[in-house]
N, C-alpha and C positions, 0 to 999 in steps of 0.2 A: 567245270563239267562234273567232278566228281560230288561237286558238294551240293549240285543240281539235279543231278541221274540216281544219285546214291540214298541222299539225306533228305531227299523230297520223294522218293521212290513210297517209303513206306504209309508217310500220309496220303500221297494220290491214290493207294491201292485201297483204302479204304472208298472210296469213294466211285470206284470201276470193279472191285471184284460179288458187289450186288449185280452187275450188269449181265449177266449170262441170259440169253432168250431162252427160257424152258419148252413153249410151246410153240412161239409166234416171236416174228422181229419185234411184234408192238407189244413184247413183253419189255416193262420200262426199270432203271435202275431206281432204288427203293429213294425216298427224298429223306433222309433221317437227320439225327441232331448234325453230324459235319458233314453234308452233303446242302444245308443249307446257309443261313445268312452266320449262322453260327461259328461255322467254318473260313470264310470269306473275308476275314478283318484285315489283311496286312498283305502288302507284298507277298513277301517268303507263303505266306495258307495257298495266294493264289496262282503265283507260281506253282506253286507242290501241286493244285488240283489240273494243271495242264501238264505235267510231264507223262502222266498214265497215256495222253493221248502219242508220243512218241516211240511203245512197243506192246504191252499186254493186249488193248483195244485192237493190236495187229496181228495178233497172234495165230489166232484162225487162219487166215490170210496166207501167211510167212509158211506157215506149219505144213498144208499141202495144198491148196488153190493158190499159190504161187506158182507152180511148176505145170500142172493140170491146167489153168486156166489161160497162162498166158505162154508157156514153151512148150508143153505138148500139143495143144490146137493151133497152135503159130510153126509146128511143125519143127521145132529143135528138138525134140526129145524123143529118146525110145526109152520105155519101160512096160514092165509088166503088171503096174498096177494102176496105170491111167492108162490102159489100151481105150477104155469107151471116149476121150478124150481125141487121143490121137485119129479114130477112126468118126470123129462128130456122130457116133450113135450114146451119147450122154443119157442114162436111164435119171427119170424123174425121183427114183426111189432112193441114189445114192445118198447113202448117209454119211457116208466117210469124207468125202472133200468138196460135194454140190452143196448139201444144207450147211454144215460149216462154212465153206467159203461165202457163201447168202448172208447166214445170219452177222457176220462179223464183220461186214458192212453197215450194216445194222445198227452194231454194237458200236463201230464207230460211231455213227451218226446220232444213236442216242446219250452216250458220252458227252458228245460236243456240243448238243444243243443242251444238255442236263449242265453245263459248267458254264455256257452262253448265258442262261436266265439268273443262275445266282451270281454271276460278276456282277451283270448286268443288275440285280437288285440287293446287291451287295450294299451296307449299309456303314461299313465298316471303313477304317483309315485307309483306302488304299490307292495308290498314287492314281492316276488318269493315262502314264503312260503306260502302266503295268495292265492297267483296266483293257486299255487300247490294243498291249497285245496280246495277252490274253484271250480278248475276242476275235482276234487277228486269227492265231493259232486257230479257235475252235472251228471259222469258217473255212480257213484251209485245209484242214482233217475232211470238214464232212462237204467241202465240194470234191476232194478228191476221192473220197469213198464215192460216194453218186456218178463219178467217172467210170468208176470200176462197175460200178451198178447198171448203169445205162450202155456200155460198154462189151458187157454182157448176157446184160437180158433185154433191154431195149427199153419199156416203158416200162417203167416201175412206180412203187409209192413212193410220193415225196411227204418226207416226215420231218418237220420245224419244230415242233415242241410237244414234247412227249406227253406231258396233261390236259393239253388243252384238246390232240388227239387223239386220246387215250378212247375214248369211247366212239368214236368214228369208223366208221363203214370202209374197211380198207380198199381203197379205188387206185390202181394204175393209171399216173401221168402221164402223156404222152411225151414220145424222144425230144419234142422241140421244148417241152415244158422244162423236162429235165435239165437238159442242156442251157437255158437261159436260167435256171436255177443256180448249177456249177459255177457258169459263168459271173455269177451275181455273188457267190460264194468270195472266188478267188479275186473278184475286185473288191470287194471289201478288205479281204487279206492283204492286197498292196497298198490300198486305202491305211490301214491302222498298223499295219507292220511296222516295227521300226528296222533303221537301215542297219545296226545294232542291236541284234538280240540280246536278252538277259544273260546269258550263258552259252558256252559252246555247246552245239549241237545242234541247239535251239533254231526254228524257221526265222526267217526276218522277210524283210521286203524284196531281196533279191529273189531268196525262194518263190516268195508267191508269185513274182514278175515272171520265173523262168516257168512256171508252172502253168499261167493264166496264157502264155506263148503258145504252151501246147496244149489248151482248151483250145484257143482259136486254130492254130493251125488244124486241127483234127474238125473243130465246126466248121470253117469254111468249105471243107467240101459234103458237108450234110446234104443231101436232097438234089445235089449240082449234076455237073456231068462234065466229065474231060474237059479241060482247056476252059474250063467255067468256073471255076471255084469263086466263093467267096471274095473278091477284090478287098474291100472292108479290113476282114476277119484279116486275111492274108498278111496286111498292112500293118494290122497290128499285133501279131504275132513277131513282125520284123521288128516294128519299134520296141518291142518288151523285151526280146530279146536279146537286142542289139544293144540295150541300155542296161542289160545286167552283163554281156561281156566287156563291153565297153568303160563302164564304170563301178562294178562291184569291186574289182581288186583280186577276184580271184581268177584261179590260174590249172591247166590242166596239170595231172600230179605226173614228174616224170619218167615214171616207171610203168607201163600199162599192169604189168604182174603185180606191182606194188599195192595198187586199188586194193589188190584181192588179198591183202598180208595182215592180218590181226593188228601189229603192232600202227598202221597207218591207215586203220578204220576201224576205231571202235567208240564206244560211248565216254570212254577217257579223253580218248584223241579222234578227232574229225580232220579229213586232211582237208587241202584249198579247193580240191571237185566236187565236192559234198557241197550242194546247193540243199539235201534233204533225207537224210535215213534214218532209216528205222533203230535205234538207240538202246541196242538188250544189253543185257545187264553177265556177266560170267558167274550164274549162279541160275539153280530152276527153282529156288526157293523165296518168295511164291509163284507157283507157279504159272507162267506167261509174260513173265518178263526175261526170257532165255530163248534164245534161238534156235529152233530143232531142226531148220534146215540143213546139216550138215551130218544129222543122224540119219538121215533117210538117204544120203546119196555116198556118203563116203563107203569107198566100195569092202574095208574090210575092217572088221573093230580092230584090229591093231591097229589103224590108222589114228582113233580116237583113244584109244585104250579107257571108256568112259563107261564102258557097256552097249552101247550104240553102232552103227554103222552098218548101216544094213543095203547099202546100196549098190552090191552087185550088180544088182538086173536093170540101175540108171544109170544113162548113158547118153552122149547125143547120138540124134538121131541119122540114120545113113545120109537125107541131103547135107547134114552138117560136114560129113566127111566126104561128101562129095566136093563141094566146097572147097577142103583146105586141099583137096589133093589137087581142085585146078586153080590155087593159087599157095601153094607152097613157100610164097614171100611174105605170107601171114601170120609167120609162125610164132612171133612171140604173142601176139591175141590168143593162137590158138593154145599153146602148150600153158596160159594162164588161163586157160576155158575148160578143156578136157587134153584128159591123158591117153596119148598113144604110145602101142607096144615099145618098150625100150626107154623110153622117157626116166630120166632122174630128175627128182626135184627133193635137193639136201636141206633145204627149209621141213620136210616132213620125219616121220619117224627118226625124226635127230638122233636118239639113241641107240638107233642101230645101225647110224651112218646114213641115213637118208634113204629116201626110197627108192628103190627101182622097179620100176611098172614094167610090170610083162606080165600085160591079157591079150590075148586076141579074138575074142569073141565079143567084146563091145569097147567102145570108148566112154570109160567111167568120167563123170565128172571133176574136174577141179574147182570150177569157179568157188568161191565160200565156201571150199575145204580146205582146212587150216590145222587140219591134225589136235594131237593129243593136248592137253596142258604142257606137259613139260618141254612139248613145242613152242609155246606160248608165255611165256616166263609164271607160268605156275597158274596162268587164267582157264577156265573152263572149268566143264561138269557133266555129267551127264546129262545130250541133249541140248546141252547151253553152251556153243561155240559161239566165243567172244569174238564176235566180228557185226558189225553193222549191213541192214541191207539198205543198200542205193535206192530211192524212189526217184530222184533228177541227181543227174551230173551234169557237170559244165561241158562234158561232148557232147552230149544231148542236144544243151541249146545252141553248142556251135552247128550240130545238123539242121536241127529246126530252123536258123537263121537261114541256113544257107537254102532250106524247103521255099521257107515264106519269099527270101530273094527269087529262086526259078519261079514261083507261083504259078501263072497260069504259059509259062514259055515253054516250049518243047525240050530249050537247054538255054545254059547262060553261061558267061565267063566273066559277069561279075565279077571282080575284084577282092571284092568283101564276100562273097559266100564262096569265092576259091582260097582267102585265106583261111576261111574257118573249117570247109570242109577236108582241106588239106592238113590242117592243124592235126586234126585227130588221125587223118592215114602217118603224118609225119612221125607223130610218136610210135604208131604200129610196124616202125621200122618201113615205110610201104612210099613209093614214087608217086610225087603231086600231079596232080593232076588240071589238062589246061580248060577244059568242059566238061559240064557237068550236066546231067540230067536227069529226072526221076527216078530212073531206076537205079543211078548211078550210088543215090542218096539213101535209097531204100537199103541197096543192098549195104552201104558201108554201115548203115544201123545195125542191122542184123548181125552185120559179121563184130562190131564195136561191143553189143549188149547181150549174147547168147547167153543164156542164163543167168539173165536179169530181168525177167519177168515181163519183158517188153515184146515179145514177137507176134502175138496174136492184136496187140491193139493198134501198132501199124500198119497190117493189115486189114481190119477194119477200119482204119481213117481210108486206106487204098478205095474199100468195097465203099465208101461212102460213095463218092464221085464217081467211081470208076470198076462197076461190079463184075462185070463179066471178066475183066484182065485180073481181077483181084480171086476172083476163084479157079481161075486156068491157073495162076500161080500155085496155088493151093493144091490143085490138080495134077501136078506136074512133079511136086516135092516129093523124093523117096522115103516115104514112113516107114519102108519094111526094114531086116534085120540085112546085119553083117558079119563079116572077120576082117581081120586088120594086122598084119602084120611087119612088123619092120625087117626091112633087106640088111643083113648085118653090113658094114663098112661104110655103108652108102651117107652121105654126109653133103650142106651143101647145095640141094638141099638133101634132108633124110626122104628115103624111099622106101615105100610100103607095098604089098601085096592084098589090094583088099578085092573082097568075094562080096559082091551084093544078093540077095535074095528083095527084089525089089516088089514094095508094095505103095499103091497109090487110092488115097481118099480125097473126098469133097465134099466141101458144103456147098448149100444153095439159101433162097430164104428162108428153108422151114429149119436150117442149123443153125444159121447163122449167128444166132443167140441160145444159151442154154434154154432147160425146160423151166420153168418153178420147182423146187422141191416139194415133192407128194405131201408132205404133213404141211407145210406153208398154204398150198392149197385147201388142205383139209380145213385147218385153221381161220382160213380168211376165203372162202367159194369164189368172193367176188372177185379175187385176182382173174379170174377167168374173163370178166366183163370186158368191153373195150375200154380203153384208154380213156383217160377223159384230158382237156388244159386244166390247168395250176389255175387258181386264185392267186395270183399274187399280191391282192389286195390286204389278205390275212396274214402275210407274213408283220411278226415284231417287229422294232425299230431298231434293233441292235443285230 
């Protein structure tokens, strides 16, 4: 891993740090002497030009449309500086985490297709299985960024090769173009993956099988309506699924707090639930290959002692803490999620004996807070906390399995989707359960991945099929503020004092995807045009 993340780090940067969009996404990375056939001779060159796509390409992303896009509009989060987020009045003009988070999809996707075409006319020694994953990797990257994309904003451009499009009329795909795009992405990715990746960290075939599971489960209910979904799609989100837990060999990790422990996720070491993360590096130097999510929410710089930490005012959000208080037998999720008053956790501020949490005016974050370096046996910097971010875990596709099993049933006791959906409550310390049903599955997501970037997009697979229950949900969630405070002796469970100040948003169709950013429009008018279908005639062969 090291001699794959480390020692290939410096040549992929060359090759992605041209990639920044100055005006427009269809601004492209420059094609120079090692970006093309020049570069491309040998294993090790084309290995090194796919490792950029496992953190810098993600940076935008990780940095603050992680948090804003998918836990503050998914209704986990309180903060004070994605409130337009939280309340779905998203201005078109934000510069700070709408056009970054836009372009860095972007940046993905022009990355991926920029290392697609010179493998792909790569001239040089280099094996066939390397070529294979290689292109594996790149269509993995940029169907999952087009997830995030269409996800999103709905219909977007789809952009395959950055020369050949380079002078073209930027037109919005429409959702269904998109989606058989993705789709067509991540089958190719199981297609040339191998079941053996290069190195650790690295994607392989499971990854993309667990991945393409939850393309179809989330398409199948595109355009449908309750108790209609997708049969198909359904089917085969079960078989992909069922065939990466059934025969990858990997295994949930058994500690839920552990996931979230530096030493047992990071770009050194990947543990057995890592189907897929984000791979940064314990240094900012160059910069975007360091992880700054842990600057923004750790709630005090002595936490990080890095210079950073400015996360006071993030928090989750009051239904989060609605939540644990009416189900208080969650609490090892919870106290590995955020900290409530009183809480010790001796893994932090080691040097001064561990920390003891006493706020009661929000519940600050834990999840990938991991404290100082010297917490960390000497890893980090400022801004760049060594810890990996999760894109799929293997509880993921145990839930997804057990989705795609209820399919279109109102509940099931399935066998196989009660072992698997019990699997992940069993590690939560939490009692199995003998039926299961929709919402039963929703909810254990949510409470399983809070601040992992996932709560807004299952609820958009919900609003797929089933829109009116998917916005009274929305509806109903407490976005406003709180206090919190712990009952001293109370133990057993521990008991709190909390004061809601209760506030409630919603979307409809005109939120339910963000806006364009203003200068994107400026840049390209015709974003504004309707949608047009994909040529899929014009796509490469590779």
């Amino acid at each position: 891993m090291k001699k794959i993340f480390y020692l290939s780090l410096i040549t992929a940067l060359v090759a992605v740090l041209g990639t920044g969009c100055k005006k427009s996404f269809l601004d492209r990375p420059p094609i120079d002497q090692l970006t093309t056939g020049n570069f491309y001779n040998n294993d090790d060159e084309v290995l090194a030009a796919t490792t950029a796509l496992y953190n810098i390409v993600w940076f935008d992303y990780n940095d603050k449309a992680f948090l804003a896009f998918g836990e503050a509009r998914g209704g986990n989060l309180q903060s004070n500086d994605r409130t337009p987020y939280i309340q779905f009045a998203v201005s078109a003009t934000d510069q700070s985490t709408l056009l970054p988070g836009y372009k860095s999809f972007y940046k993905i996707i022009s990355q991926s297709n920029l290392i697609m075409q010179n493998v792909y006319n790569s001239k040089g020694n280099v094996s066939q299985a390397v070529r294979d994953e290689a292109l594996g990797e790149c269509h993995f990257m940029r169907g999952l960024a087009y997830y995030y994309l269409v996800s999103n904003w709905g219909a977007v451009p789809i952009i395959y090769d950055n020369l050949a499009q380079l002078n073209d009329s930027v037109h919005r795909n429409t959702i269904e173009s998109v989606w058989q795009f993705i789709i067509r992405d991540f089958q190719y990715a199981v297609k040339y993956l191998p079941y053996q990746a290069a190195g650790q960290g690295r994607i392989n075939k499971w990854s993309a099988e667990g991945m393409l599971a939850k393309m179809y489960l989330t398409l199948a209910g595109y355009g449908r309506t309750e108790g209609n979904r997708n049969q198909t799609y359904l089917d085969s989100a079960r078989i992909l699924a069922g065939d990466v837990i059934h025969n990858s060999g990997m295994s949930l990790f058994p500690s839920y707090y552990g996931l979230f422990v530096s030493a047992n996720n990071n770009s050194a070491h990947n543990n057995p639930e890592s189907l897929f993360s984000l791979e940064w590096m314990p240094f900012n130097q160059p910069w975007g290959v360091n992880n700054s999510f842990q600057a923004y929410v750790a709630f005090e710089p002595k936490l990080t002692e890095t210079g950073d930490g400015w996360g006071a005012a993030q928090g989750v959000s009051a239904d989060v803490v609605r939540y644990y208080m009416a189900h208080p037998e969650d609490s090892l999720r919870r106290k590995a999620t955020c900290m409530f008053d009183g809480d010790y956790y001796p893994d932090l501020e080691t040097s001064y004996g561990g920390l003891q949490y006493n706020v009661t005016s929000i519940s600050n974050i834990k999840k990938y807070v991991i404290g100082s370096p010297k917490d960390n046996g000497g890893n980090g910097a400022f801004m760049a906390a060594y810890i990996n971010t999760y894109m799929l875990r293997l509880a993921e596709v145990y839930l997804i399995y057990a989705e795609a099993i209820l399919g279109n049933n109102t509940s099931t006791t399935d066998p196989e989707a009660l072992k698997y959906f019990n699997a992940v409550r069993q590690r939560a310390g939490l009692a199995p359960k003998s039926v299961i049903t929709f919402d039963d599955i929703f909810q254990e997501k949510r409470a399983e991945t809070i601040m992992e970037g996932e709560a807004w997009y299952d609820i958009l697979r919900w609003y797929y099929f089933a829109p009116q229950k998917a916005m009274a949900y929305v509806a109903n969630q407490d976005r406003g503020s709180y206090t919190i405070q712990y009952i001293p002796g109370t133990s057993n469970p521990r008991q709190y004092n909390v004061t809601y100040s209760p506030a409630h948003y919603s979307f409809d169709a005109t939120t339910v995807y963000l806006p364009y950013p203003e200068q994107e429009l400026i840049n390209a008018p015709s974003l504004n045009d309707p949608p047009v279908p994909f040529d899929f005639s014009k796509l490469p062969n590779y």
